[in-house]
PDB file of N, CA, C and O in Angstrom:
ATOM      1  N   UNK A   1      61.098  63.226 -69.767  1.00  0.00           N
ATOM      2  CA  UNK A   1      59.751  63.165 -70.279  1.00  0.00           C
ATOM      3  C   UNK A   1      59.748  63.177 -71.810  1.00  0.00           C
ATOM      4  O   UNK A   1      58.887  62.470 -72.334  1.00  0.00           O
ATOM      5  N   UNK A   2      60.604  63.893 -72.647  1.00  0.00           N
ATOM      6  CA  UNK A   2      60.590  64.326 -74.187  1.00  0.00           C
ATOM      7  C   UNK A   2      61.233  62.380 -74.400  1.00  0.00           C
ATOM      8  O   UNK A   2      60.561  61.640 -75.118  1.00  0.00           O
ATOM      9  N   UNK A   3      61.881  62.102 -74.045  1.00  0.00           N
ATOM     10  CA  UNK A   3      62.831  60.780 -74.838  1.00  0.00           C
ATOM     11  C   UNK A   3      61.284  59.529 -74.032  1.00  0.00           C
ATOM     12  O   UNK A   3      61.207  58.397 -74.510  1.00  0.00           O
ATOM     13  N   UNK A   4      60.633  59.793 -73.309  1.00  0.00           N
ATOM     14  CA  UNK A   4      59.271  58.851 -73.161  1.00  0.00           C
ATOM     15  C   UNK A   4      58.450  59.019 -74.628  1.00  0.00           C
ATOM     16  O   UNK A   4      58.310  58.143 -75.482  1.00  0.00           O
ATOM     17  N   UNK A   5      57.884  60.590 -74.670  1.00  0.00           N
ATOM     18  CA  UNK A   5      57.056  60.731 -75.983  1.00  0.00           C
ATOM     19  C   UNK A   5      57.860  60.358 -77.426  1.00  0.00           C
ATOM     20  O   UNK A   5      57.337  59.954 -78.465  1.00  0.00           O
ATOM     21  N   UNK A   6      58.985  60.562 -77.224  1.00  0.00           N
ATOM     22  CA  UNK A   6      59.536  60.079 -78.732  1.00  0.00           C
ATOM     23  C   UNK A   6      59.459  58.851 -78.628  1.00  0.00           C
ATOM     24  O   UNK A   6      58.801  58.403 -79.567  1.00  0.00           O
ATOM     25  N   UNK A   7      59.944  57.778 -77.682  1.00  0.00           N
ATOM     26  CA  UNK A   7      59.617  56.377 -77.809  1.00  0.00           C
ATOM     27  C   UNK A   7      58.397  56.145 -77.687  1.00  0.00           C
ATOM     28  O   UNK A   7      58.098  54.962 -77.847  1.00  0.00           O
ATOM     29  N   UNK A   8      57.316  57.057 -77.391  1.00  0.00           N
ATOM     30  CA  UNK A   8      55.927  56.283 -77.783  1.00  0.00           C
ATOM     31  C   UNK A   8      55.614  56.768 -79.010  1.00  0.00           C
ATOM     32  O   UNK A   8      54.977  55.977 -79.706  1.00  0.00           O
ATOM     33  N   UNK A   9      55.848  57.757 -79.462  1.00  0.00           N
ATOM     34  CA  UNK A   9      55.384  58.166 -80.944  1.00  0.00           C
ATOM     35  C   UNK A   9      55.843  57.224 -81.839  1.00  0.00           C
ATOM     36  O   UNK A   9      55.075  56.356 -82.254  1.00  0.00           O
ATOM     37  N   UNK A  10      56.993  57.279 -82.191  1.00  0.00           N
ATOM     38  CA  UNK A  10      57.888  56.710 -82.733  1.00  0.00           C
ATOM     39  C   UNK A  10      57.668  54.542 -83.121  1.00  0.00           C
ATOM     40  O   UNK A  10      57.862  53.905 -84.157  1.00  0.00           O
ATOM     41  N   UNK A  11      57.065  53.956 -81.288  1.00  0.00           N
ATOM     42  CA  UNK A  11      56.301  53.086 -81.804  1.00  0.00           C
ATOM     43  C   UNK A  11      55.049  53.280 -82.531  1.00  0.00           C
ATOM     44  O   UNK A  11      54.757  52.618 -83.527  1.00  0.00           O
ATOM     45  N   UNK A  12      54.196  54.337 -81.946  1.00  0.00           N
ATOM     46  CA  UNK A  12      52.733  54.728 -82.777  1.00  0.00           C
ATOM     47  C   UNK A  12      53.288  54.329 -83.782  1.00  0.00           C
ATOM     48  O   UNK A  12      53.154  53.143 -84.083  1.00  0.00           O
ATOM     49  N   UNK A  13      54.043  55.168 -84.565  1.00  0.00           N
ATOM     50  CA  UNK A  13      54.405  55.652 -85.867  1.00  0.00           C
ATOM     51  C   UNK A  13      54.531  54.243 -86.641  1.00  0.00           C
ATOM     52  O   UNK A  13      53.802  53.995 -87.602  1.00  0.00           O
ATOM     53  N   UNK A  14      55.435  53.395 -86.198  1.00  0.00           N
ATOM     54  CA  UNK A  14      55.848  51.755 -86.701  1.00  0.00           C
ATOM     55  C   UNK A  14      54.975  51.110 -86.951  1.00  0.00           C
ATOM     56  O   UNK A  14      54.822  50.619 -88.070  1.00  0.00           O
ATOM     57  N   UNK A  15      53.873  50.878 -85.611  1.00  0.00           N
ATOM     58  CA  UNK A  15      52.497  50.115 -85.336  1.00  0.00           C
ATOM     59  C   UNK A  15      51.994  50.576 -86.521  1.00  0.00           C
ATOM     60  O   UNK A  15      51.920  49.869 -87.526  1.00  0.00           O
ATOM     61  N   UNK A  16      51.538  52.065 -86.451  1.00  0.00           N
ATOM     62  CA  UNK A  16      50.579  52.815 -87.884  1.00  0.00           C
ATOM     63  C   UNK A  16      50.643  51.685 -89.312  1.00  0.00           C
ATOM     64  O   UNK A  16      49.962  50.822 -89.865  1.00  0.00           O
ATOM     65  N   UNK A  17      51.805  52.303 -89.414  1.00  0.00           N
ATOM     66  CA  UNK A  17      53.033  51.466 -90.967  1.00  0.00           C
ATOM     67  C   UNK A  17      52.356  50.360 -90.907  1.00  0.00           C
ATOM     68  O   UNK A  17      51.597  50.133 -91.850  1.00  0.00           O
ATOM     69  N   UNK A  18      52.458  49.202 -89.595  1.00  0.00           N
ATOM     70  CA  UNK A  18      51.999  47.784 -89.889  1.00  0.00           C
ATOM     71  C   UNK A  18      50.831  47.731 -90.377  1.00  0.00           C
ATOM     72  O   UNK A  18      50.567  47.364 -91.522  1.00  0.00           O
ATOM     73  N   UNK A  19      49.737  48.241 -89.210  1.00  0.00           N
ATOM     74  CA  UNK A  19      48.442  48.457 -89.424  1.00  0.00           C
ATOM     75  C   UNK A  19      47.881  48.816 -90.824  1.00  0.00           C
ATOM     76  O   UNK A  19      46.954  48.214 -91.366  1.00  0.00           O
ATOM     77  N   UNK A  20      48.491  49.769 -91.291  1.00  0.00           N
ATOM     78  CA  UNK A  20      48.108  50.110 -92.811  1.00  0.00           C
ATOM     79  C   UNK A  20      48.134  49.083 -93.941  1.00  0.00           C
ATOM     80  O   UNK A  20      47.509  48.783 -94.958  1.00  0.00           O
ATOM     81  N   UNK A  21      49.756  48.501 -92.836  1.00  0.00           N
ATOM     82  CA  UNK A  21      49.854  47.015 -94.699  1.00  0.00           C
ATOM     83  C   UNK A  21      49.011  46.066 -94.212  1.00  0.00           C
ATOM     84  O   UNK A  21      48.644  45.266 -95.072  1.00  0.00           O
ATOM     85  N   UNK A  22      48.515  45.862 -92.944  1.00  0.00           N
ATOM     86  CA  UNK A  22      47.470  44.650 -93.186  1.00  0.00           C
ATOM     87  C   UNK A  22      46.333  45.352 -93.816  1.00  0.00           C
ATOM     88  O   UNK A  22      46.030  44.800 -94.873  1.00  0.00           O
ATOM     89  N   UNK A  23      45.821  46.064 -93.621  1.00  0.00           N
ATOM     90  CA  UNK A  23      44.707  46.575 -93.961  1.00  0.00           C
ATOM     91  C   UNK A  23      44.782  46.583 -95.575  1.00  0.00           C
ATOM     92  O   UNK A  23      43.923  46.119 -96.325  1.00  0.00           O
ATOM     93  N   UNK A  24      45.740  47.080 -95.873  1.00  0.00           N
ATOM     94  CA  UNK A  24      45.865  47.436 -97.711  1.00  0.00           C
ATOM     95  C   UNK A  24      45.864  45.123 -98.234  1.00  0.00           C
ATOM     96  O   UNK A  24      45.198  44.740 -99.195  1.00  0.00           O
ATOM     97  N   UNK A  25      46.340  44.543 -97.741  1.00  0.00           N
ATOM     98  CA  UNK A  25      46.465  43.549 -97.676  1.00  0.00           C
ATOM     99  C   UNK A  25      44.966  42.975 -97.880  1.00  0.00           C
ATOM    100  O   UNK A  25      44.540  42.556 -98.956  1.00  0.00           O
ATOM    101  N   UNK A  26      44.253  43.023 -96.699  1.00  0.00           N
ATOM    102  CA  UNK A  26      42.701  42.726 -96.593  1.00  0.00           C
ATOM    103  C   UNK A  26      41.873  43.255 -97.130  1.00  0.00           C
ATOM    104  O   UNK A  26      40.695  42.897 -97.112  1.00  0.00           O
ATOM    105  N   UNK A  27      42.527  44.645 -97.982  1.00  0.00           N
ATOM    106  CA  UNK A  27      41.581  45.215 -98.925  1.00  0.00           C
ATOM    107  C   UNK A  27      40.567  46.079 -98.005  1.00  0.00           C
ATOM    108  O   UNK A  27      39.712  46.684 -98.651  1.00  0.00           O
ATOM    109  N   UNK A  28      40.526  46.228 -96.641  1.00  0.00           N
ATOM    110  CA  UNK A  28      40.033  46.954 -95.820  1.00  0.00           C
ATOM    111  C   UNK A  28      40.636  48.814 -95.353  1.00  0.00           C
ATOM    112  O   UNK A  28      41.783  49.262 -95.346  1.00  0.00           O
ATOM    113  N   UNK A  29      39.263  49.527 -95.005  1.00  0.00           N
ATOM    114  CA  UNK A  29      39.695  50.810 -94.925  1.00  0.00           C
ATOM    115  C   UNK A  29      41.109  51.251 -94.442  1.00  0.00           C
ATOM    116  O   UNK A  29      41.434  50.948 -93.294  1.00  0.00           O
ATOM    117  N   UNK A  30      42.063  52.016 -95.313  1.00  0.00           N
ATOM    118  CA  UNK A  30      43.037  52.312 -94.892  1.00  0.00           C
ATOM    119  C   UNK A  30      43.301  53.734 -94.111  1.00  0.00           C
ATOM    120  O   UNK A  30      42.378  54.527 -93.923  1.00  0.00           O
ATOM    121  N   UNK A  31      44.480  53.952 -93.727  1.00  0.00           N
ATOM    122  CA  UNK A  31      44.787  55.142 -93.046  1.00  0.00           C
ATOM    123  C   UNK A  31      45.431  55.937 -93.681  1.00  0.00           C
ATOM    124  O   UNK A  31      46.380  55.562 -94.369  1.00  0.00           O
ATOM    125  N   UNK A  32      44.995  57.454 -93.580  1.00  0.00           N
ATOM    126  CA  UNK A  32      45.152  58.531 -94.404  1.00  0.00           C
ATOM    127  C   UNK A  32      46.548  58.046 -94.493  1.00  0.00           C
ATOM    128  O   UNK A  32      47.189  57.436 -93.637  1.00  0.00           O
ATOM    129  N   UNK A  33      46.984  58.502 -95.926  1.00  0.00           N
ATOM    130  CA  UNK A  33      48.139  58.609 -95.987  1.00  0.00           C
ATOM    131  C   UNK A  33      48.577  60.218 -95.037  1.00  0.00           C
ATOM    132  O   UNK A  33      49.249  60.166 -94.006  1.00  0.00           O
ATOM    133  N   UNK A  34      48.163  61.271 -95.501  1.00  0.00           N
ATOM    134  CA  UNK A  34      48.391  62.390 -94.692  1.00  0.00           C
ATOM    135  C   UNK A  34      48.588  62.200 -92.613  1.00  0.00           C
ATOM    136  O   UNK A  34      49.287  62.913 -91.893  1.00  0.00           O
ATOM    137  N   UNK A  35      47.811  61.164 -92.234  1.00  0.00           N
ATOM    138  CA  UNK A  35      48.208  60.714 -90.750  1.00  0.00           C
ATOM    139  C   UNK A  35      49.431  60.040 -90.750  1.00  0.00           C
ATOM    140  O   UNK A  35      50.184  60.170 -89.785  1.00  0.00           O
ATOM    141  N   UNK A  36      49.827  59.109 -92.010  1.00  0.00           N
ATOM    142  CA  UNK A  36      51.061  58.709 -91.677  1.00  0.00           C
ATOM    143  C   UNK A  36      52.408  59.579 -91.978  1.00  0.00           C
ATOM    144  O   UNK A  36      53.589  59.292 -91.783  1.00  0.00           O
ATOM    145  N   UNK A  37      51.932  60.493 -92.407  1.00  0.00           N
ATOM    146  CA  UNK A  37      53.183  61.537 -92.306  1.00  0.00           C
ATOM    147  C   UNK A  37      53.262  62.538 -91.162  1.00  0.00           C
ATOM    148  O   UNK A  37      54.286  63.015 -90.674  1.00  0.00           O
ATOM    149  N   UNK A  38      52.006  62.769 -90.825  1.00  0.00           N
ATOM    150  CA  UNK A  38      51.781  63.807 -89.505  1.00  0.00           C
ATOM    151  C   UNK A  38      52.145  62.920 -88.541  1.00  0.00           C
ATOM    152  O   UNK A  38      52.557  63.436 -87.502  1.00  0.00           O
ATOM    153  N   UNK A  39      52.101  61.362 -88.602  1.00  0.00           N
ATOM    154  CA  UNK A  39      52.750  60.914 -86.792  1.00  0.00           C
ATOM    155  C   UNK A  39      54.575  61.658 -87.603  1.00  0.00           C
ATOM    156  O   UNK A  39      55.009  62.669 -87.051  1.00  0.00           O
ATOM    157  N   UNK A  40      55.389  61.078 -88.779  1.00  0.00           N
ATOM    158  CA  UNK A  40      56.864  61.361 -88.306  1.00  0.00           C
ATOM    159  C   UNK A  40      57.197  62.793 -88.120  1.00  0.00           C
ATOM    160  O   UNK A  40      58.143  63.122 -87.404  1.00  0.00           O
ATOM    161  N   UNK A  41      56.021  64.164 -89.101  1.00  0.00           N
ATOM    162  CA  UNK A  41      56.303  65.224 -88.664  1.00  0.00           C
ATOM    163  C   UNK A  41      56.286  65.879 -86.825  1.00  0.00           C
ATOM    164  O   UNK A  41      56.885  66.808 -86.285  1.00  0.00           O
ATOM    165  N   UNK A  42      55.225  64.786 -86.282  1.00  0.00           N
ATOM    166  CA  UNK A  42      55.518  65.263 -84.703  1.00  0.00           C
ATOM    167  C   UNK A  42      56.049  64.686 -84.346  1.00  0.00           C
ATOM    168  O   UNK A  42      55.515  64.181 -83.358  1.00  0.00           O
ATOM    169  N   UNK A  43      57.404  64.165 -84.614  1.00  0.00           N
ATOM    170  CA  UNK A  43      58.505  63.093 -83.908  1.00  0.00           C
ATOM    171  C   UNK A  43      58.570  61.587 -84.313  1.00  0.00           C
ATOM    172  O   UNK A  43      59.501  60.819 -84.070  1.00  0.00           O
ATOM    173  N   UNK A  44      57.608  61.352 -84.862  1.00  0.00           N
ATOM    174  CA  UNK A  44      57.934  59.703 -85.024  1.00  0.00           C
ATOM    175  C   UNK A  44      59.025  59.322 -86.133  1.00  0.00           C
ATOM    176  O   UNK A  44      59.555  58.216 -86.248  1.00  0.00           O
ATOM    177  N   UNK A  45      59.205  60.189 -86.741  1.00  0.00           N
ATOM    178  CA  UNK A  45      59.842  59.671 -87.726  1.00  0.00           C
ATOM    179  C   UNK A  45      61.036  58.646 -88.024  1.00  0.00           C
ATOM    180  O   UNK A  45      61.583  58.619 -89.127  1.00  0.00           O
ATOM    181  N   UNK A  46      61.355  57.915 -87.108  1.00  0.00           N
ATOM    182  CA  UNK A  46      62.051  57.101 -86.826  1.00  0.00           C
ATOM    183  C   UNK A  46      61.691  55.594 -87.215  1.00  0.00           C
ATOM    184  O   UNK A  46      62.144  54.636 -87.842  1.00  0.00           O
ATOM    185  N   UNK A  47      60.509  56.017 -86.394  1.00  0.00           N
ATOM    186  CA  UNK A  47      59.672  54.952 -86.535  1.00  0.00           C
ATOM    187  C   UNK A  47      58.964  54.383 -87.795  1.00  0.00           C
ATOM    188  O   UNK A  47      58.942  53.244 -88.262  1.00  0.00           O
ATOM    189  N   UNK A  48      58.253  55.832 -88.287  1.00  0.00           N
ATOM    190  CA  UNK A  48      57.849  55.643 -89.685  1.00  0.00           C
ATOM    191  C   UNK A  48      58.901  54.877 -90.653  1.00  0.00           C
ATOM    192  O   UNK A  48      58.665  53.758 -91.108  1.00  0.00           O
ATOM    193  N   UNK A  49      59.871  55.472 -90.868  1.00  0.00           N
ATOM    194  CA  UNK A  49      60.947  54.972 -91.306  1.00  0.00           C
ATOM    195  C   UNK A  49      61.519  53.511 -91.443  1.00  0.00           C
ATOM    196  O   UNK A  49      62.136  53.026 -92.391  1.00  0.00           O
ATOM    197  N   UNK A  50      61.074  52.818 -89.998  1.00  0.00           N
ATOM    198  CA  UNK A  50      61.607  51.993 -89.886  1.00  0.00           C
ATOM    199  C   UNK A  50      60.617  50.866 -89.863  1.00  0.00           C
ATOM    200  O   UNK A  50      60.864  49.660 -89.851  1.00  0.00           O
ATOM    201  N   UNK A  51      59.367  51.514 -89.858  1.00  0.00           N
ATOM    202  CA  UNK A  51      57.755  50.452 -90.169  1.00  0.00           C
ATOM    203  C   UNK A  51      57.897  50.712 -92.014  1.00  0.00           C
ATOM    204  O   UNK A  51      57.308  49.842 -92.657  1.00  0.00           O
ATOM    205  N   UNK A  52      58.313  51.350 -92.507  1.00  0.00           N
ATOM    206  CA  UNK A  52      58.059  51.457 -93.923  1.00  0.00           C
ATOM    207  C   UNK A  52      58.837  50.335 -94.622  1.00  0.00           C
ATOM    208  O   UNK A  52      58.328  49.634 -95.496  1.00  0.00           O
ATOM    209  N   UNK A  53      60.050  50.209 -94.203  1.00  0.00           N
ATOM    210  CA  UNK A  53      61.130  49.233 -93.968  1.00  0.00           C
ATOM    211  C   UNK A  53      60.932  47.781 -93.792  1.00  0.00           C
ATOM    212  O   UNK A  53      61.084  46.781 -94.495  1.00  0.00           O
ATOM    213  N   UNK A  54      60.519  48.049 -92.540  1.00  0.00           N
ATOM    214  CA  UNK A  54      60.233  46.416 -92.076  1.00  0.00           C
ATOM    215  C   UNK A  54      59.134  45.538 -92.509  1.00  0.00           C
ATOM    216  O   UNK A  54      59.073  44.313 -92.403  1.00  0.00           O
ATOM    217  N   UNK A  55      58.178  46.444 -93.069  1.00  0.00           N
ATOM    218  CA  UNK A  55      56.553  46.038 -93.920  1.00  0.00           C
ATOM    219  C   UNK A  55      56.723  46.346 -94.837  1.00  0.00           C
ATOM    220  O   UNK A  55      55.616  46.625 -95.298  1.00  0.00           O
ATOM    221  N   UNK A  56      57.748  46.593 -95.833  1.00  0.00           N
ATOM    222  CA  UNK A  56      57.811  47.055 -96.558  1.00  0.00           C
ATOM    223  C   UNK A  56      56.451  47.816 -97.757  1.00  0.00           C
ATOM    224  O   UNK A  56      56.032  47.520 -98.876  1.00  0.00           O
ATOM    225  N   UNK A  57      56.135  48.944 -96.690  1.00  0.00           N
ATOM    226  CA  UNK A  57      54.811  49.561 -97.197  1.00  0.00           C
ATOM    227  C   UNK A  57      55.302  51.001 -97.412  1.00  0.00           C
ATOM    228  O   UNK A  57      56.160  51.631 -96.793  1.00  0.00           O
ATOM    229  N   UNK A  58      54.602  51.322 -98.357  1.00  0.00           N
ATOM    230  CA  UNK A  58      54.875  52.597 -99.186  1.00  0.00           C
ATOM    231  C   UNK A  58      56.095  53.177 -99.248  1.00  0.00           C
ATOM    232  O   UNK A  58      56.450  54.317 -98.946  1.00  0.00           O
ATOM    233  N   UNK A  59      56.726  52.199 -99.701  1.00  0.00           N
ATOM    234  CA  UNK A  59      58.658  52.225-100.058  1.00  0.00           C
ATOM    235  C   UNK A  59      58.270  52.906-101.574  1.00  0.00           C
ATOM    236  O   UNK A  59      59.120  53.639-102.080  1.00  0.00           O
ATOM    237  N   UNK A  60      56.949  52.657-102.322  1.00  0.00           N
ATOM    238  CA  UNK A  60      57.292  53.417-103.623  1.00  0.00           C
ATOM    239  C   UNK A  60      56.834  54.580-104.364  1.00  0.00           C
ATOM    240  O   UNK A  60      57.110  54.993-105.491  1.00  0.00           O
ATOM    241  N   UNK A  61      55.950  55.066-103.308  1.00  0.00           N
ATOM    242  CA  UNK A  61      55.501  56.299-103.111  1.00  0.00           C
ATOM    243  C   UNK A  61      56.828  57.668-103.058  1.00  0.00           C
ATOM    244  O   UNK A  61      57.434  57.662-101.986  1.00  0.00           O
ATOM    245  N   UNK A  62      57.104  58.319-103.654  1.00  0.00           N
ATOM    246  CA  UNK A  62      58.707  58.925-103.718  1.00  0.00           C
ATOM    247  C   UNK A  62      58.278  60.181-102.529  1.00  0.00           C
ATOM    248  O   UNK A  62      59.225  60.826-102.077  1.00  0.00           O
ATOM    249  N   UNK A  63      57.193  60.441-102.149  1.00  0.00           N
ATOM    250  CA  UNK A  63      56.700  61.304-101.330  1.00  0.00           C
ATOM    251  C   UNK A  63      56.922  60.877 -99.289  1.00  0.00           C
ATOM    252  O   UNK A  63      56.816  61.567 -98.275  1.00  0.00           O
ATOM    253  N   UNK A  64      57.195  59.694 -99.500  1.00  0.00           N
ATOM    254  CA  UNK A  64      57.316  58.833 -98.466  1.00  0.00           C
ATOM    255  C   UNK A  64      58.562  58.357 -98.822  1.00  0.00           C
ATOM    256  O   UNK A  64      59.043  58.038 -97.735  1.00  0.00           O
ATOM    257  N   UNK A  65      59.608  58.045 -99.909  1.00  0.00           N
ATOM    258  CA  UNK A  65      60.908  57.164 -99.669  1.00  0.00           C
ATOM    259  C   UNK A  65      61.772  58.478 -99.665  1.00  0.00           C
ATOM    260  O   UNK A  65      62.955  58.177 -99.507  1.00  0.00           O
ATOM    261  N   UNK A  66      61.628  59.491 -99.754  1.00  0.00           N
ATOM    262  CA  UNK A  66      62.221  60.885 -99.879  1.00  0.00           C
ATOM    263  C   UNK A  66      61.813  61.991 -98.653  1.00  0.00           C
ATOM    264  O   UNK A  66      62.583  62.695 -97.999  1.00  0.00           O
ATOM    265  N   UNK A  67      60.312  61.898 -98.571  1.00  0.00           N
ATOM    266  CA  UNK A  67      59.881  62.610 -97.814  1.00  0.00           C
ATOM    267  C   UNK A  67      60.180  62.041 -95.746  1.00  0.00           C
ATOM    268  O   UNK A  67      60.271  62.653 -94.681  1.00  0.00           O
ATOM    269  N   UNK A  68      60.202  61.324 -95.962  1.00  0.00           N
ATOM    270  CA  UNK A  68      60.515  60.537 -94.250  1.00  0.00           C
ATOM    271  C   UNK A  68      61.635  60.707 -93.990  1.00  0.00           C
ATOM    272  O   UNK A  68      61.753  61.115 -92.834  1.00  0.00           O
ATOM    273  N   UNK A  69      63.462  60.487 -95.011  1.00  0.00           N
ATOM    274  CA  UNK A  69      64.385  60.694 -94.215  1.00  0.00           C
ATOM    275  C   UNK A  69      64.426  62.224 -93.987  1.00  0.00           C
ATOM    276  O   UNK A  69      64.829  62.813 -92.984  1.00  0.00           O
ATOM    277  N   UNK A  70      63.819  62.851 -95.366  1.00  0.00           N
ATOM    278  CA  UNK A  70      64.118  64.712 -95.101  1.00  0.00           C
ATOM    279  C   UNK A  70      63.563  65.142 -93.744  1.00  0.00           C
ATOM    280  O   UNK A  70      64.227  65.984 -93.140  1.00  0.00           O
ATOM    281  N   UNK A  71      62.135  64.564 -93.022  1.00  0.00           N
ATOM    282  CA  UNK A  71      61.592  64.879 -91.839  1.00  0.00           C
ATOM    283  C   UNK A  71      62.860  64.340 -91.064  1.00  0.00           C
ATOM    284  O   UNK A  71      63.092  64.903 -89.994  1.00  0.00           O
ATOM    285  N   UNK A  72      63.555  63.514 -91.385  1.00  0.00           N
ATOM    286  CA  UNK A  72      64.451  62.909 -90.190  1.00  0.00           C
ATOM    287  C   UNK A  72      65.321  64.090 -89.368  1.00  0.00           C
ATOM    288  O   UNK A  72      66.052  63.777 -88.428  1.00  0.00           O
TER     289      UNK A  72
END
């Protein structure tokens, strides 16, 4: 049951990341930054990590390129 919720968080967490860069993109309401750290503090952090990466979104925030592997 625990390795189900980490693979769904963990996508949450990725999806989030995307969702945010279109949105910052379209100039439309974004998502707390504080939610995108609370999905990797309850497990996603994998994910976060690896949506920050792949969208390359808030890679320059040092609170997020520092703060996500330390949650790791």
């Amino acid at each position: 049951m625990k390795y189900i919720y980490l693979i769904v968080i963990n996508a949450v967490a990725f999806l989030m990341y995307g969702i945010d860069k279109d949105k910052a993109r379209k100039g439309k309401w974004r998502i707390k930054e504080k939610d995108l750290i609370l999905v990797a503090v309850i497990g996603g952090s994998i994910g976060a990590f690896l949506g920050m990466h792949f969208f390359h979104h808030k890679t320059r925030h040092w609170y997020f390129r520092y703060g996500i592997p330390v949650i790791m």
